[in-house]
C-alpha positions in Angstrom: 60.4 186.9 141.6 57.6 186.3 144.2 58.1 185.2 147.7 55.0 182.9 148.5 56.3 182.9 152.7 58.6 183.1 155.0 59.1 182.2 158.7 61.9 181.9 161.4 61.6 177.8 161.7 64.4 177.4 164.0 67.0 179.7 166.1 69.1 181.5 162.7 67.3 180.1 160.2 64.3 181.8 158.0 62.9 179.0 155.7 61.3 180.7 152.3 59.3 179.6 149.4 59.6 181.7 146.7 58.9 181.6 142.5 60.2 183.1 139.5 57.3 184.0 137.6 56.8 182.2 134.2 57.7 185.0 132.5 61.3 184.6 134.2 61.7 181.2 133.8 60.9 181.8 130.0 63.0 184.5 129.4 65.9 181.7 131.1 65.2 179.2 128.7 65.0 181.2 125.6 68.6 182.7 126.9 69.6 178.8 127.7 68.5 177.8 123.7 70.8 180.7 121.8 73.6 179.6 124.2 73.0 176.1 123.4 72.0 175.6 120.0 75.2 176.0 118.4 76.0 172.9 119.7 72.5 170.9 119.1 71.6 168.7 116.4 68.1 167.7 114.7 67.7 165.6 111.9 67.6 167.3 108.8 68.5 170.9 110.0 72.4 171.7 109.7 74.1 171.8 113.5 73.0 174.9 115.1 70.3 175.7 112.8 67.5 174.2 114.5 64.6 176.1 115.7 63.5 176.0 119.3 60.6 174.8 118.7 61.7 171.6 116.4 64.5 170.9 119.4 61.9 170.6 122.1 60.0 168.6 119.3 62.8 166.4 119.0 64.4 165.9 122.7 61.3 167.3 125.3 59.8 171.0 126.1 62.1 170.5 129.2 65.3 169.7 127.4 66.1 173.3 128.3 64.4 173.4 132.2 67.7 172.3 134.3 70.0 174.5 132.7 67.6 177.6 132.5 66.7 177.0 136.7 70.5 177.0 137.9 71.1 180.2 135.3 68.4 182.0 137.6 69.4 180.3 141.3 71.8 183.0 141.8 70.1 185.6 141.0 66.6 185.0 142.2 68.2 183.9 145.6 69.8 187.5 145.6 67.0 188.9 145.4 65.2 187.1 148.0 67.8 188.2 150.3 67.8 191.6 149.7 63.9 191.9 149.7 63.9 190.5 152.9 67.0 192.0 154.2 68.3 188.6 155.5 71.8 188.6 156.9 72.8 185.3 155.4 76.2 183.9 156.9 76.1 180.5 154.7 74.9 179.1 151.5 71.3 178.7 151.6 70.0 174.7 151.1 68.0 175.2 147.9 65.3 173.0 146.9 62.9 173.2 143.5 59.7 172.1 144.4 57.8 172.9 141.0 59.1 173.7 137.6 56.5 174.4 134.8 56.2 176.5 131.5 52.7 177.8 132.8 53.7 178.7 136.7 57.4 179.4 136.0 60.0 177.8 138.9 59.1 177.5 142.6 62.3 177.2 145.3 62.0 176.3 149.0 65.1 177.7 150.8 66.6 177.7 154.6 68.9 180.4 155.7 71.3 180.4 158.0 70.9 184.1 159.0 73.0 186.0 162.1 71.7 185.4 165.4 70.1 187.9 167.7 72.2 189.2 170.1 71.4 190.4 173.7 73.9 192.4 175.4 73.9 195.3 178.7 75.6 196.6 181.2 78.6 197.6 178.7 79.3 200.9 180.0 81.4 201.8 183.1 83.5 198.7 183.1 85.9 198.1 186.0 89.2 197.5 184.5 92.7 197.5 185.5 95.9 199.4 184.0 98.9 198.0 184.9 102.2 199.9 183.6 105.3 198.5 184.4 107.9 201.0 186.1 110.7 201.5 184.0 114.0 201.1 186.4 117.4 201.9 186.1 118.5 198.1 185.3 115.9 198.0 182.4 117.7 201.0 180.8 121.2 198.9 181.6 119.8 196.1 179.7 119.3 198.1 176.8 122.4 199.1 176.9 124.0 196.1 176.6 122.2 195.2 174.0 123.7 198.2 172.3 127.2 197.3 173.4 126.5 193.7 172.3 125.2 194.8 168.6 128.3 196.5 168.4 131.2 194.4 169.6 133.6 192.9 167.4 135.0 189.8 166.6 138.4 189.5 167.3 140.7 186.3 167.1 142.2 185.0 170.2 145.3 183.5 170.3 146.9 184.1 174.1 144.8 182.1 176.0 142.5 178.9 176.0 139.2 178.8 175.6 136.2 180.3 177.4 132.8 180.7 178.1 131.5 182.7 175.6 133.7 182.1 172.9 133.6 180.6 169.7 135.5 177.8 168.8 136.0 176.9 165.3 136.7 173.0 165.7 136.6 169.3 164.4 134.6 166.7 165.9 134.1 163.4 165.9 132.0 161.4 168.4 132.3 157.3 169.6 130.0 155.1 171.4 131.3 151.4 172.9 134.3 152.6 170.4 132.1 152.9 167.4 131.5 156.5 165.3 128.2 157.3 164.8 125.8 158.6 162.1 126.2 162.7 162.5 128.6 162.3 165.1 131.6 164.2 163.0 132.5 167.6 161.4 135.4 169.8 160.9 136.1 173.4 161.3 132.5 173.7 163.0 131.6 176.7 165.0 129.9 177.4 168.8 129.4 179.6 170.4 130.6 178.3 174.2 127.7 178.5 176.4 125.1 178.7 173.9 123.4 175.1 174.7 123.8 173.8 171.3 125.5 170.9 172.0 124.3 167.7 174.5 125.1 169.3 178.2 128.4 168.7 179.6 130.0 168.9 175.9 130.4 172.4 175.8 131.6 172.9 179.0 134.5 170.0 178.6 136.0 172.4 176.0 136.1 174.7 178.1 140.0 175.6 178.9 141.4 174.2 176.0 143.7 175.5 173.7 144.6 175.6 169.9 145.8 173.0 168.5 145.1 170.7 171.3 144.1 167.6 170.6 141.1 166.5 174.0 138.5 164.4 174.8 135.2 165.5 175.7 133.3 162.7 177.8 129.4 163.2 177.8 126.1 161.1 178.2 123.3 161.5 175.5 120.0 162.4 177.1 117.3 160.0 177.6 115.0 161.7 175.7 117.4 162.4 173.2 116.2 162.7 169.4 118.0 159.6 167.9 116.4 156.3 169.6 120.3 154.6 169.3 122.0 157.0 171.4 119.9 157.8 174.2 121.4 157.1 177.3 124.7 156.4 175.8 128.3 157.7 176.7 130.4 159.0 174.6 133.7 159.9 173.8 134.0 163.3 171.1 137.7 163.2 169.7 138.4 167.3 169.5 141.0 169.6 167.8 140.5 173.7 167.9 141.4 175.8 165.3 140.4 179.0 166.2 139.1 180.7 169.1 137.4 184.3 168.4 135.8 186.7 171.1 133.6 189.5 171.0 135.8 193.0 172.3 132.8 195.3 174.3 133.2 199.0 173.7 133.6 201.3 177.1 129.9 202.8 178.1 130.6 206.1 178.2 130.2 209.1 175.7 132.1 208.2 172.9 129.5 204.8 172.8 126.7 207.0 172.6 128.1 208.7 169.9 128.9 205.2 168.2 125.4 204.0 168.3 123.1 206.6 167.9 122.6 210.3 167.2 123.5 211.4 171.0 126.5 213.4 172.3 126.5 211.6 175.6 125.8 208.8 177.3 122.9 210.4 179.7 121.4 211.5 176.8 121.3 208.1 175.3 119.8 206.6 178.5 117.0 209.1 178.5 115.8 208.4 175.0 115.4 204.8 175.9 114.1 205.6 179.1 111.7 207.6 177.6 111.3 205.0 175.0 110.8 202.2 177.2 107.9 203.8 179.2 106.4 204.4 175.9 106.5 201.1 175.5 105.4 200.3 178.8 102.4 202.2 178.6 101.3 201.1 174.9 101.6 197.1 176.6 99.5 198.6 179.0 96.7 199.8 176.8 96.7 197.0 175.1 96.1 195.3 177.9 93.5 197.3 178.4 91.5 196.4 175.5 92.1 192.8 176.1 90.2 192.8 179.6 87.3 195.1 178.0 86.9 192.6 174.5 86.7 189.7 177.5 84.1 191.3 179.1 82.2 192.1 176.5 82.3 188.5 175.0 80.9 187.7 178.7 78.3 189.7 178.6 76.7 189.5 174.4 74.3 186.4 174.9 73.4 184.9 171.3 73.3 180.9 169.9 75.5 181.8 167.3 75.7 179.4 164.2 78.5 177.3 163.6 79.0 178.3 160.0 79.9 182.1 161.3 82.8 180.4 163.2 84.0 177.8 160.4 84.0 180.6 158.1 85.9 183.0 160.3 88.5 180.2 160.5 89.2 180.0 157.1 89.3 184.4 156.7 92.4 183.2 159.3 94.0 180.3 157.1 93.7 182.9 154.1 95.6 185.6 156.6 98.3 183.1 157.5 98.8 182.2 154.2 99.3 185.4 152.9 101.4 186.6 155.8 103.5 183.5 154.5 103.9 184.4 150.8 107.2 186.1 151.3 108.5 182.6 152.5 106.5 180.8 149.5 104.9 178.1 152.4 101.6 177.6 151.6 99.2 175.6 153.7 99.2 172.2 151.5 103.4 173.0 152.1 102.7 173.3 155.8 100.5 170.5 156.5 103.2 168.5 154.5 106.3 169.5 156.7 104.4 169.1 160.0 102.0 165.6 159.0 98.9 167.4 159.9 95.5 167.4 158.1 94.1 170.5 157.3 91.6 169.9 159.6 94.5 169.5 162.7 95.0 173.0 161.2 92.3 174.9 161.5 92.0 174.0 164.8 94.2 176.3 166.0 92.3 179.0 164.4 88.9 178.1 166.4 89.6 179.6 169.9 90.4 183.4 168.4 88.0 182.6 165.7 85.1 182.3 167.8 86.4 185.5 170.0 86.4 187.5 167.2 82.7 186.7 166.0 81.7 187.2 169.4 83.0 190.6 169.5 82.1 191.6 166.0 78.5 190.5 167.2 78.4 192.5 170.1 79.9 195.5 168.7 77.3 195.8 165.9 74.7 195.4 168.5 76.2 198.5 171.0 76.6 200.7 167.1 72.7 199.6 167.1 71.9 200.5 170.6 73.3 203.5 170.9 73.0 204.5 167.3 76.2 205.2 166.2 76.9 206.9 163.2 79.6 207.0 160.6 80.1 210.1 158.3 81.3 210.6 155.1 84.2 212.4 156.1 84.8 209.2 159.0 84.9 207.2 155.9 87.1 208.9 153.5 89.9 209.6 156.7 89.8 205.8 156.7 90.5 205.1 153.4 93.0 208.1 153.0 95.0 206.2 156.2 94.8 202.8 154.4 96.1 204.0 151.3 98.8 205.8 153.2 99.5 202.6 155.1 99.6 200.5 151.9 101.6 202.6 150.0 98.4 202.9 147.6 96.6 204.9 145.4 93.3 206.4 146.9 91.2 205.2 144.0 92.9 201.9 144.0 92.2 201.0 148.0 88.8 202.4 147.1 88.3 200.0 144.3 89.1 196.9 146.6 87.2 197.8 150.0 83.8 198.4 149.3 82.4 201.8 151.3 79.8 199.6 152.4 82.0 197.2 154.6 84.5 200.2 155.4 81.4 201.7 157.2 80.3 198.8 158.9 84.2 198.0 160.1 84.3 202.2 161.4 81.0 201.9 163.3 82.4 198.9 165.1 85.5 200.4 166.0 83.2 203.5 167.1 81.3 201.2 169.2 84.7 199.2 171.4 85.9 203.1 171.7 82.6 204.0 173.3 82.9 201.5 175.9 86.9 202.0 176.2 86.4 205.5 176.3 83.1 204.7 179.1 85.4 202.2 181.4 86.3 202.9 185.1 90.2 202.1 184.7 92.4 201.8 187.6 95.8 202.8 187.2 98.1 200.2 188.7 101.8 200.2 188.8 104.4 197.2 189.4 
């Protein structure tokens, strides 16, 4: 392969004009005859016993040329690339200018490459760190959630029915004294006060007993789902058959003991206390990092080609999808469910997708400014975590991330922790 030139013709793109030599592009056809010829015939010759020579007699010197030129595209483009040391971020548009037996093949191709990127003032960020105070009715709240995992359901039969019960009931529902499509069921269970039902029918059941026979009166909402009944009244015919209640535990020591490893009930409060502002102070960090990536998205300044962004958007559709396997719904099964077109879709992937190329962009610039380094042992701790993560085997996580892009992703972490770790951060409380 020669390259004849190269220039920068526009912002992210290198147009080149490049050969394979004849020697190349007769090496391709010779390869492109014994893979053919099996399947060629010539008068007089047996099918796949024809020469070379008496084929291009027969059909054309070229009969071989198309086939032999996109047999070596791939590979002569490689090596363009990596002669260069272009950092292509789309297919290349190919054209073949010249094809001969005497001067071999000559391409003319325009890269898409990755832009430059400017960026400064990255270190000693002003940022804020705001933790939330963990107070006593935050640890209450935990509590009940406790005390609410662990109630039991208990049938009442003593008294009517009340808020935040369950009623196990029949149904049926009548507009201008007419039932209505979905209007009916029996032995159907809700939970009072749960806002299942059209507001004011859960609270009409309120105080009503088993076995009674009642009336609920309601109005269907005018924005209700079914075009027929909005804005209509309605008269729902009722019968309970069973009310059941949750019974609370006492808070007090013997709870602790119930629901989790502690003796007492102080104890109990001050692992979640303690786990709370553990909590608290992770959200914060996190935080954290989201003001510093915005910042630094501010500040990088590069034109940055719109193929980077499309083709960050469909890394994300491939991540969703996957995250989805579990639940079998695959995009085409998504797009289906919802009447959206794929392109509806990926929509929703553009905003983080173009966030996340401007960061990525950035941070390779800082690991280039400030000449970051990754070591050997930086790179094997990160595969050793990844294969512990993944519950894989070394050489297997190994095999499927190459060291290359494993070095690349470490120097850009590298990079966000020298700015994170550079950052005037101003602890705030609330």
């Amino acid at each position: 392969m020669e390259i004849i030139s190269n220039a920068k013709t526009a912002v992210n793109t290198v147009e080149v004009e490049f050969k394979a030599t004849a020697e190349e592009f007769e090496q391709a056809v010779q390869a492109t005859f014994l893979k053919q010829r099996k399947n060629i015939t010539v008068p007089g010759f047996r099918k796949g016993k024809a020469t070379r020579k008496m084929i291009e007699t027969q059909y054309g010197e070229g009969v071989f040329y198309q086939d032999a030129v996109n047999s070596m595209y791939q590979k002569t483009v490689s090596e363009v690339i990596d002669e260069l040391k272009l950092e292509v971020v789309d297919m290349p548009n190919v054209e073949v200018t010249d094809v001969s037996k005497e001067n071999g093949v000559t391409f003319k191709a325009a890269f898409t490459v990755k832009p430059e990127v400017e960026i400064s003032d990255y270190k000693g960020l002003k940022v804020n760190k705001t933790v939330k105070t963990v107070k006593d009715e935050d640890v209450d709240k935990e509590i009940d959630k406790l005390r609410e995992r662990d109630a039991r359901i208990i049938d009442v039969t003593d008294r009517p029915l009340e808020n935040g019960d369950t009623a196990v009931f029949d149904f049926e529902g009548f507009v201008d004294g007419e039932p209505f499509e979905g209007g009916k069921a029996e032995k159907f269970s809700l939970v009072i006060g749960s806002g299942q039902f059209i507001p004011g029918f859960e609270d009409g059941m309120i105080g009503k007993s088993i076995g009674e026979d009642f009336d609920v009166n309601v109005t269907f909402p005018e924005d209700y789902h079914a075009e027929e009944l909005k804005g209509k009244e309605a008269v729902f015919k009722c019968k309970i058959h069973e009310i059941k209640a949750k019974e609370y535990a006492e808070i007090d020591d013997e709870f602790a003991k119930d629901v989790s490893e502690f003796d007492t009930l102080d104890e109990l409060k001050a692992d979640l206390r303690k786990k709370l502002e553990e909590n608290a102070e992770n959200e914060a960090k996190s935080a954290v990092d989201n003001e510093i990536t915005e910042k630094v998205i501010e500040l990088m300044k590069a034109e940055i080609p719109e193929a980077m962004i499309n083709n960050r958007v469909d890394d994300l559709v491939r991540d969703w999808e996957y995250r989805n396997r579990y639940q079998g719904i695959t995009v085409n099964d998504y797009l289906k469910f919802t009447g959206t077109t794929i392109e509806q879709f990926k929509e929703n992937f553009k905003e983080p997708a173009e966030k996340q190329v401007k960061l990525r962009l950035a941070l390779e610039k800082v690991v280039e400014l400030e000449k970051i380094e990754v070591t050997e042992e930086d790179i094997e701790n990160e595969y050793k975590e990844m294969a512990e993560n993944y519950k894989m085997e070394l050489d297997k996580v190994k095999s499927l991330i190459p060291k290359e892009s494993l070095e690349k992703d470490i120097a850009v972490e590298k990079a966000f922790d020298l700015i994170r770790d550079s950052a005037e951060v101003t602890k705030v409380t609330e």
